[in-house]
N, C-alpha and C positions, 0 to 999 in steps of 0.2 A: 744622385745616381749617375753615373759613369755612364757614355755611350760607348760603343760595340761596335770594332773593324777591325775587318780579315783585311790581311798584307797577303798578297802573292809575293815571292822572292824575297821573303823576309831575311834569310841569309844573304842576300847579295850585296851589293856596296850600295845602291841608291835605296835601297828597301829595308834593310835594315836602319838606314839612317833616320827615313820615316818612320819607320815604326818608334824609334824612340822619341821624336820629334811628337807625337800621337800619345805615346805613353806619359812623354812631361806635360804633354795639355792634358792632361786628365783621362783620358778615353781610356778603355779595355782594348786590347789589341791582341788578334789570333796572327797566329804569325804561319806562315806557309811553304816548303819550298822542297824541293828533290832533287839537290844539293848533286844538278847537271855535271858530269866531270867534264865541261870546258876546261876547268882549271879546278886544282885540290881541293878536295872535302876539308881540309886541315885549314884552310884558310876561310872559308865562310863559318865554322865554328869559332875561330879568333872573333868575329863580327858578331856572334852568337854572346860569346863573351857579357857584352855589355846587356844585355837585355834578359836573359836567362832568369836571371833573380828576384826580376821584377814583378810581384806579388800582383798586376794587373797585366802580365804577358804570360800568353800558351801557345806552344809550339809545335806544330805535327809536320813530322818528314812525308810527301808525297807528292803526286804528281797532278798537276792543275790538267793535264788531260785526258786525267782518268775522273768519270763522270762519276761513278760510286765512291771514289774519297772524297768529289768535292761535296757529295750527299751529304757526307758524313761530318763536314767539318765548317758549313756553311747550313747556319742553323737562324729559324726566323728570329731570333733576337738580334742577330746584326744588323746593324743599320746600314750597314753599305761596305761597299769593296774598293779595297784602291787595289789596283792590280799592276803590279811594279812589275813582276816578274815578266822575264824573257827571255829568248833563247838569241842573245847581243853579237856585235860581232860582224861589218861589213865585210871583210874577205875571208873571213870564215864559213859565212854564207856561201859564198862562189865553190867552198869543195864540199858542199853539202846542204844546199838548199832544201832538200825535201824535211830534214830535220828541223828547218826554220818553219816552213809552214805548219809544219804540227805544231811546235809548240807555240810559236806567235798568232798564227789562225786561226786552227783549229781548237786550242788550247781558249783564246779567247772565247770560240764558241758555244765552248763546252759552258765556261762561266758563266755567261748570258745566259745561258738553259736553264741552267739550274736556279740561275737569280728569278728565271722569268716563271718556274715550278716554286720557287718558297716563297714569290712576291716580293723580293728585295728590292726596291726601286730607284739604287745610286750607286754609280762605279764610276771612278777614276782610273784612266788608263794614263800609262805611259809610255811615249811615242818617241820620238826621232828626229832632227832637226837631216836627215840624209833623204827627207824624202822630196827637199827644195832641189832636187837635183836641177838642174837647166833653168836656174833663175840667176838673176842677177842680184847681189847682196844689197843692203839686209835682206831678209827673208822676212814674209809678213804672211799671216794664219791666212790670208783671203787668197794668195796665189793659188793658182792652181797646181797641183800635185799629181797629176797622172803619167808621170814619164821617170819612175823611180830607176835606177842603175844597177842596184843590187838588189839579190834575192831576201838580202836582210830589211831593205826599206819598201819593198814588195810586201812581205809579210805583217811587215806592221799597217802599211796604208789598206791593205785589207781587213786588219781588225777595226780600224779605225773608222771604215767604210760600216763592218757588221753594229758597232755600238750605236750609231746612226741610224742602221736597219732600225735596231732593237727598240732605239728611242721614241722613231713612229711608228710601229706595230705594237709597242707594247707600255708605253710610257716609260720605260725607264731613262732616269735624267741622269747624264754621261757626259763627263769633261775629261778630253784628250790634253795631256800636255806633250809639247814636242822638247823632250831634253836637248838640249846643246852642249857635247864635250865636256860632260862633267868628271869634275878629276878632286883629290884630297886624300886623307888618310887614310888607308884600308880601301885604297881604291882598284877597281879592277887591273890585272897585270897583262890584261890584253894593249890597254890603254897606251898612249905616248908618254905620258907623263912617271906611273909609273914605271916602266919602261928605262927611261931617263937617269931615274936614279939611282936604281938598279945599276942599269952599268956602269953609273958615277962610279959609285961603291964597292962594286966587286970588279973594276976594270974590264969586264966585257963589252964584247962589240954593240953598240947600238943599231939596229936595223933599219938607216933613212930612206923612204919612199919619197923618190923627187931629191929637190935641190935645197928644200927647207921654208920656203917662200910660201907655202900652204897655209894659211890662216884660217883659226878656228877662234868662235866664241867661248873661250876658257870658262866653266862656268865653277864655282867653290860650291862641293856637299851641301855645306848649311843652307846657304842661299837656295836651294833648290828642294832641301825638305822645309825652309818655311815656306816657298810657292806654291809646292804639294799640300799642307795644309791648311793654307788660305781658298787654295781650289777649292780643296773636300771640302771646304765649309760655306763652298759659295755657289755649289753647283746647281742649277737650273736647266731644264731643258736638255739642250744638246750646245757644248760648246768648245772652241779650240784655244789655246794659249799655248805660245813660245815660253819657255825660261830657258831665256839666256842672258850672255853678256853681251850689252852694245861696244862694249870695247874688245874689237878680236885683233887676234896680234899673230905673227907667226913663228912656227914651231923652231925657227931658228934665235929667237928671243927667247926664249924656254929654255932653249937647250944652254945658252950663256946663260940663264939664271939660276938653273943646277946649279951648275958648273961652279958659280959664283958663290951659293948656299953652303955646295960639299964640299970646295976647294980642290976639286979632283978634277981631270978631264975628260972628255967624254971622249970613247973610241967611236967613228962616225966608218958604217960600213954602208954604201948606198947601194942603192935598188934605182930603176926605174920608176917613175912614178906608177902607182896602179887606177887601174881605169874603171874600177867601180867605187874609187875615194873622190870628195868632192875639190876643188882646190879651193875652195873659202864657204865657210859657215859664218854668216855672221847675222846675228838675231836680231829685229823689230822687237823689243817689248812694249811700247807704246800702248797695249790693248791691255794685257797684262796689269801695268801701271796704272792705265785708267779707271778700271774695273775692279781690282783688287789691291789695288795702292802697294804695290809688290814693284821691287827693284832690285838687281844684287846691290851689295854693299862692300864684297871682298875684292880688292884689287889683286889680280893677276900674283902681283911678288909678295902678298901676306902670304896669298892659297898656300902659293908655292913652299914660302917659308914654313907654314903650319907642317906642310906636306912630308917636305924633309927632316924636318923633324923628328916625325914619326916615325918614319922610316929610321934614321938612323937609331933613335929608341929602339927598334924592335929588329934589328938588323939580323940579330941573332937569330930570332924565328924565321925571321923572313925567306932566310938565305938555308934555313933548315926545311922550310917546305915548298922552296924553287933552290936548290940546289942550281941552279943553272940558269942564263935568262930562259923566261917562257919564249916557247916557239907561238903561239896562238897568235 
């Protein structure tokens, strides 16, 4: 008999990918999402695509912070929640914060409610590696975290904070993962990466914040829906994990690796650096590793390769439902 989990964001880029990561282990998977216009409806149905058919996947459009669908749609035979979904996005934050706390806070809270009304007692969240703001790299789960930058890693360090509540008031056992710059195929178009290739391909300006020296833990899709599935199946208590890469490199290596994949060159239009971005992300997994015997395994210029790839496969859609770079 198959177990039973609800996806939050099941249309998005990291949530979908779990879900079918869950669907090839065998499990039943409800899949969830209210298909945010951050960016096109047209493009989280592409992501929809792979999973639709799948005779153990059911899909309902709505919104995780409205308490009467998640009534409706989170039923005691689940065994638990991974909750991917969020409203993503550090300087998208900064022109609209309030929209972040509903759906990353409040929206969390709603979950917990309703897990803590049908007795569901396991949820997987997913977090932020922007909440290391004012450390020094790596970054390791026992720093402390109260001096977040943006409204976007505010939002999250408060649900983070609620799964905690909920954990000693009500025993529900809850593992936060903090993502690190995850990037791959059908990945979000907020993103740097694809971003990148995008303007590789359609010779558009790329929008450089800073001088390109910014380093981030590049982390590859896969690798981070088998971490999410290793969690969900490890969860105890109350606990935090990094997935990331210990190899962070900067965004100026990236952008020669396009370059170098599309054969094209990238139109470089710079910006100041912005002041709610971090200048290096670079992950501890050591805890991660120890615990869960989890590591990435994709290096930096496969990702990248797999990535391009895709992209230029699907060039045609692509460029059919961004007509233009994303401004987000």
């Amino acid at each position: 008999m198959s177990r039973k989990v609800l996806i939050t964001g099941a249309a998005g880029f990291i949530g979908s990918k779990v879900a079918e990561e869950f669907l090839r282990r065998g499990y039943e998977v409800v899949g969830i999402d209210n298909f945010d216009p951050y960016y096109p409806r047209e493009y989280k149905l592409l992501r929809l695509e792979d999973l639709k058919d799948h005779p153990s996947f059911t899909f309902y459009e709505g919104d995780f912070v409205d308490s009467e669908f998640l009534r409706s749609v989170i039923t005691p035979d689940i065994e638990g929640i991974l909750h991917i979904g969020a409203k993503a996005g550090v300087r998208a934050s900064i022109r609209d914060p309030e929209a972040y706390f509903r759906t990353n806070t409040l929206g969390t809270l709603r979950i917990l409610e309703v897990m803590r009304e049908r007795g569901i007692g396991k949820i997987l969240m997913a977090s932020t590696s922007s909440i290391y703001a004012g450390h020094p790299a790596p970054f390791r789960e026992d720093m402390k975290t109260d001096r977040p930058i943006s409204p976007y890693a505010v939002s999250k360090k408060a649900a983070e904070n609620l799964l905690y509540t909920y954990h000693h008031l009500y025993g529900i056992e809850a593992t936060v993962l903090r993502y690190f710059t995850v990037y791959g195929p059908k990945g979000r178009p907020d993103m740097s990466v694809f971003k990148l290739i995008y303007s590789a391909l359609s010779g558009e300006e790329f929008p450089l914040y800073g001088d390109g020296t910014q380093r981030r833990s590049f982390t590859y899709i896969d690798d981070v829906a088998e971490a999410t599935y290793l969690a969900y199946g490890s969860i105890k208590g109350y606990s935090l994990f990094n997935v990331g890469n210990e190899m962070d490199h900067p965004l100026n290596a990236v952008i020669s690796t396009v370059e170098r994949y599309t054969g094209r060159r990238i139109n470089l239009k710079r910006y100041p650096f912005n002041r709610a971005d971090l200048p290096i992300t670079k992950a501890d997994v050591s805890k991660i590793r120890r615990e869960l015997g989890w590591e990435p395994t994709t290096p930096l210029e496969e990702g990248l390769r797999r990535t391009v790839e895709w992209m230029v496969d699907n060039w045609e859609t692509v460029r059919r439902i961004f007509p233009r770079m994303p401004e987000i």
